[in-house]
C-alpha positions as CSV (number, residue, x, y, z in Angstrom):
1,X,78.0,76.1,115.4
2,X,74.5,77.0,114.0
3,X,73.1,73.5,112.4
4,X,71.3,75.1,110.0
5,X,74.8,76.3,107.9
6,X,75.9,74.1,105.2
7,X,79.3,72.5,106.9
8,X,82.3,72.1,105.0
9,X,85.9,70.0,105.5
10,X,88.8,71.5,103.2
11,X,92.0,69.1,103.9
12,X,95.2,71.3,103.7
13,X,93.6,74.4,104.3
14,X,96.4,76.6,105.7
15,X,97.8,77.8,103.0
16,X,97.4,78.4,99.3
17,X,94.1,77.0,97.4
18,X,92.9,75.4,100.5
19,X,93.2,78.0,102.7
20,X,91.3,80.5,99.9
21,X,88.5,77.9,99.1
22,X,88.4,77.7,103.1
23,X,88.5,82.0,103.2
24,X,85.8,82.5,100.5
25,X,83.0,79.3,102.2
26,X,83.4,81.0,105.4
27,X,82.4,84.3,103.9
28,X,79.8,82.9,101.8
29,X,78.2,81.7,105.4
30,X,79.3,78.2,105.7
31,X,80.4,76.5,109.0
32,X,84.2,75.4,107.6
33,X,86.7,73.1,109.3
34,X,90.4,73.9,108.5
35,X,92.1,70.5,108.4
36,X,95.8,70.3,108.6
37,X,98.5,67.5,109.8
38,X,100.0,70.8,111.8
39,X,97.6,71.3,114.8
40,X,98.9,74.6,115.2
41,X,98.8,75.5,111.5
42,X,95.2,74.8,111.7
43,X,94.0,76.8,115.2
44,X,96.1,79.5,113.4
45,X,94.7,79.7,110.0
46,X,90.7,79.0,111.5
47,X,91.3,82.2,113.7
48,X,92.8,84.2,110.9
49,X,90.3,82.6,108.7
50,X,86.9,83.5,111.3
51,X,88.9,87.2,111.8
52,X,89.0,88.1,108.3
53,X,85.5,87.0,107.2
54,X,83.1,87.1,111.0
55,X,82.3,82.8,109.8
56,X,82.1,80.1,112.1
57,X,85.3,78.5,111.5
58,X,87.2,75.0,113.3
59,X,90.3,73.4,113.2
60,X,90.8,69.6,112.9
61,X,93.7,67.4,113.2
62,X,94.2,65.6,109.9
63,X,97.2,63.8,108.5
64,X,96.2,62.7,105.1
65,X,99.1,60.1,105.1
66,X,98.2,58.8,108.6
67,X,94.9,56.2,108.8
68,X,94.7,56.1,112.2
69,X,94.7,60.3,112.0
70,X,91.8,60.1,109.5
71,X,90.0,58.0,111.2
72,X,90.1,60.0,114.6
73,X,89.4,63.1,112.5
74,X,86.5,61.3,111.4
75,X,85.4,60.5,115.5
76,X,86.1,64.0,116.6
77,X,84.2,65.5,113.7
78,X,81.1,63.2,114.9
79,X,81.2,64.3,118.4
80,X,80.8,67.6,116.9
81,X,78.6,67.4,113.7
82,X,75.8,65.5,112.8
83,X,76.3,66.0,109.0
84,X,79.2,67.3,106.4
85,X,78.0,68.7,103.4
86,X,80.8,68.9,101.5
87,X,84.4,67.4,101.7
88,X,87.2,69.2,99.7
89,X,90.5,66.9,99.5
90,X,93.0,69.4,98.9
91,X,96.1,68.4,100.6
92,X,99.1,66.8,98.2
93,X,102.8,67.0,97.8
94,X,104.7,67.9,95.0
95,X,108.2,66.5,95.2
96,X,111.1,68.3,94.2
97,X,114.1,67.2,91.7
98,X,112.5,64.9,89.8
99,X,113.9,64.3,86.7
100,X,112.7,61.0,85.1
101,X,110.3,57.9,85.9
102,X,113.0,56.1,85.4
103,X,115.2,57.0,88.5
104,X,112.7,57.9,90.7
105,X,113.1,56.8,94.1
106,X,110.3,53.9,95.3
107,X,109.5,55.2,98.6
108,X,109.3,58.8,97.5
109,X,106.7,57.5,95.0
110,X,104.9,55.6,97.4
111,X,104.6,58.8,99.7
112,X,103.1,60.5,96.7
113,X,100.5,58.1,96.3
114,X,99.6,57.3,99.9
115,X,99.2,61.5,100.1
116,X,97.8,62.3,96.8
117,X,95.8,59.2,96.2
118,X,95.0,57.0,99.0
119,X,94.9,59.7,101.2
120,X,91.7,61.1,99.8
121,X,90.0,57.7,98.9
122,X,90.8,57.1,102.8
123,X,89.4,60.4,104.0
124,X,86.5,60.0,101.7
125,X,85.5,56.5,103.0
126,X,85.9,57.3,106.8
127,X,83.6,60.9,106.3
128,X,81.3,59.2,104.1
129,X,78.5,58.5,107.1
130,X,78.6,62.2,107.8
131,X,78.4,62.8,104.0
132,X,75.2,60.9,103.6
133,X,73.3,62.9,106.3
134,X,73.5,65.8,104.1
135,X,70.1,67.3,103.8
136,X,70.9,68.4,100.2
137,X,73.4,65.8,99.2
138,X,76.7,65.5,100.1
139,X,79.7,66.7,97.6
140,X,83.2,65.5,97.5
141,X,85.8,67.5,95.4
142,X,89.4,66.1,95.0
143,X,91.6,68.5,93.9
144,X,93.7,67.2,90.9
145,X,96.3,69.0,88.3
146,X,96.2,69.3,84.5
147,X,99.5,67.2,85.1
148,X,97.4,64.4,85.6
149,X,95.6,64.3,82.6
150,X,96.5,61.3,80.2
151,X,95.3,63.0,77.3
152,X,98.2,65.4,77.1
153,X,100.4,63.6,79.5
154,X,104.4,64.4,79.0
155,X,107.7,63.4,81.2
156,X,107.3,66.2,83.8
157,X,107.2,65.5,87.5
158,X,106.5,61.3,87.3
159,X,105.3,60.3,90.6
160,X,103.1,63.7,91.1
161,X,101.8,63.0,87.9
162,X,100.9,59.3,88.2
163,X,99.0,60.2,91.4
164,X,97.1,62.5,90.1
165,X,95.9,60.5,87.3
166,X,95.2,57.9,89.6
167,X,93.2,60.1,91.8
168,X,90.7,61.4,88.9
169,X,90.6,57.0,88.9
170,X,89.4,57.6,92.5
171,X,87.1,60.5,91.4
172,X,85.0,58.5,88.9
173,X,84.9,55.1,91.2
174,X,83.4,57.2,94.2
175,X,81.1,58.7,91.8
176,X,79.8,55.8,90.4
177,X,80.2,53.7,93.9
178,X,78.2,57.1,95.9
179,X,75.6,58.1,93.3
180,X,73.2,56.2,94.6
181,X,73.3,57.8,98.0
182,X,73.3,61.0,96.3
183,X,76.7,62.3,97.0
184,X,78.7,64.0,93.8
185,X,82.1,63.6,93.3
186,X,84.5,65.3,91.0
187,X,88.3,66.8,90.0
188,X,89.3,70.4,90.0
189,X,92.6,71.4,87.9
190,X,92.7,74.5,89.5
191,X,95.8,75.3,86.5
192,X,99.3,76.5,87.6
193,X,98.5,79.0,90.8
194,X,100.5,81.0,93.2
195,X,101.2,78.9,95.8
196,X,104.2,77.5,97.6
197,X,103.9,75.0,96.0
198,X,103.2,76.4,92.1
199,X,105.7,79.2,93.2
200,X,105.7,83.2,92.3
201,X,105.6,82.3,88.4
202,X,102.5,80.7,88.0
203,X,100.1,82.7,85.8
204,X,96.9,82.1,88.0
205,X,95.8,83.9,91.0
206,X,95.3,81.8,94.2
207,X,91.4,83.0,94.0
208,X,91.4,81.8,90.3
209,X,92.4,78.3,91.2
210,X,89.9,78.3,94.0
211,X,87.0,79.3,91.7
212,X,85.7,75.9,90.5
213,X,85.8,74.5,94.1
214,X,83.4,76.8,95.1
215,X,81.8,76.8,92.5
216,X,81.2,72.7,93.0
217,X,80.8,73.6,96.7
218,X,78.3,76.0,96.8
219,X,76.5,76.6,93.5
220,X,77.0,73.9,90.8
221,X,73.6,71.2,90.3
222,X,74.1,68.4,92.0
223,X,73.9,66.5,89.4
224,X,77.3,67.7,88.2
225,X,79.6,64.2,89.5
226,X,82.3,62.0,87.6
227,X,83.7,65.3,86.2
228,X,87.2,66.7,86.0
229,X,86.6,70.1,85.7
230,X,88.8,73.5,85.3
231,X,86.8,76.9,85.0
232,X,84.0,75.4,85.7
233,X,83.8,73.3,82.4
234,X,85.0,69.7,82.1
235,X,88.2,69.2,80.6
236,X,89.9,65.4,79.1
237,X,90.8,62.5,81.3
């Protein structure tokens, strides 16, 4: 890949936001790794992906859940790259028949938070030497939901919820703990989209949801870090 592109890592990008974020970069002339847990999923979708828009597009082995798979993502990418510019933690789950935090099941909420939570954090920490190389500074965006926020926070979907919140927690620790090595960090509520996992209903097109990630990918200051954002303006906690 030409060294000179800005190179971006979208977790989850097979399908839905991901996948669009991943679609719109490539076109926009970035170098963009497609990182799934499937390794099929993601040599499909980066061919579909480099079809569709002529960009230099990869696919990576990445199981969000899995430590030892993030950290031999993390190897392979450095065999590869020198530098990642940009790190977009998109991958989550959004478990079904939920009806109350007080009968959720405990290791269905701790699969939650290892995915939704630790999962980034860990994927953050392990890309973080490749993040500092940027020439331009390095951006991480974590990809959070309006069901997160604590300021209007109701009973719906518990241990989604809770992990969300907890990641925007993640977002504003790496900001403050990666500032000084010039790297931003922020939360997207991309609102209810149509995806399988937001489902046919959803008010918000799949390009809509995407907007604000590119936006923090390839055109916001770089000064803009610690933010939870949704059309491009920050929104509550």
């Amino acid at each position: 890949m030409n060294s000179s592109k800005k190179t971006v890592l979208i977790t989850g990008a097979n399908r839905g936001i991901g996948r669009e974020t991943a679609r719109t970069l490539a076109a926009r002339g970035f170098c963009v790794i497609v990182a799934t847990r499937n390794a099929d999923d993601g040599k499909q979708a980066a061919q579909e992906i480099a079809e569709e828009t002529g960009g230099g597009v990869e696919s990576l082995a990445l199981d969000v859940a899995d430590d030892v798979s993030i950290q031999s993502a993390a190897k392979f990418f450095g065999e590869r790259h020198e530098s990642l510019d940009v790190l977009v933690n998109n991958a989550g789950i959004f478990p079904e028949g939920e009806s109350s935090i007080l009968e959720v099941d405990r290791q269905a909420f701790f699969r939650t938070l290892t995915t939704n939570t630790l999962g980034p954090l860990l994927v953050a920490r392990f890309f973080r030497p490749y993040l500092e190389k940027s020439t331009e500074g390095g951006r991480i965006i974590n990809l959070s939901s309006g069901l997160g926020q604590l300021s209007d926070m109701e009973a719906d979907a518990p241990t989604y919820s809770i992990s969300k919140t907890a990641l925007n927690a993640v977002t504003r620790q790496l900001a403050a703990s990666l500032k000084s090595k010039g790297i931003s960090v922020n939360s997207v509520c991309p609102g209810w989209v149509r995806t399988d996992m937001g489902g046919e209903s959803a008010p918000r097109s799949v390009d809509e949801g995407a907007d604000t990630v590119v936006w923090l990918a390839a055109e916001a200051p770089q000064s803009v870090t610690g933010q939870f954002l949704r059309d491009r303006k920050p929104i509550p906690w």
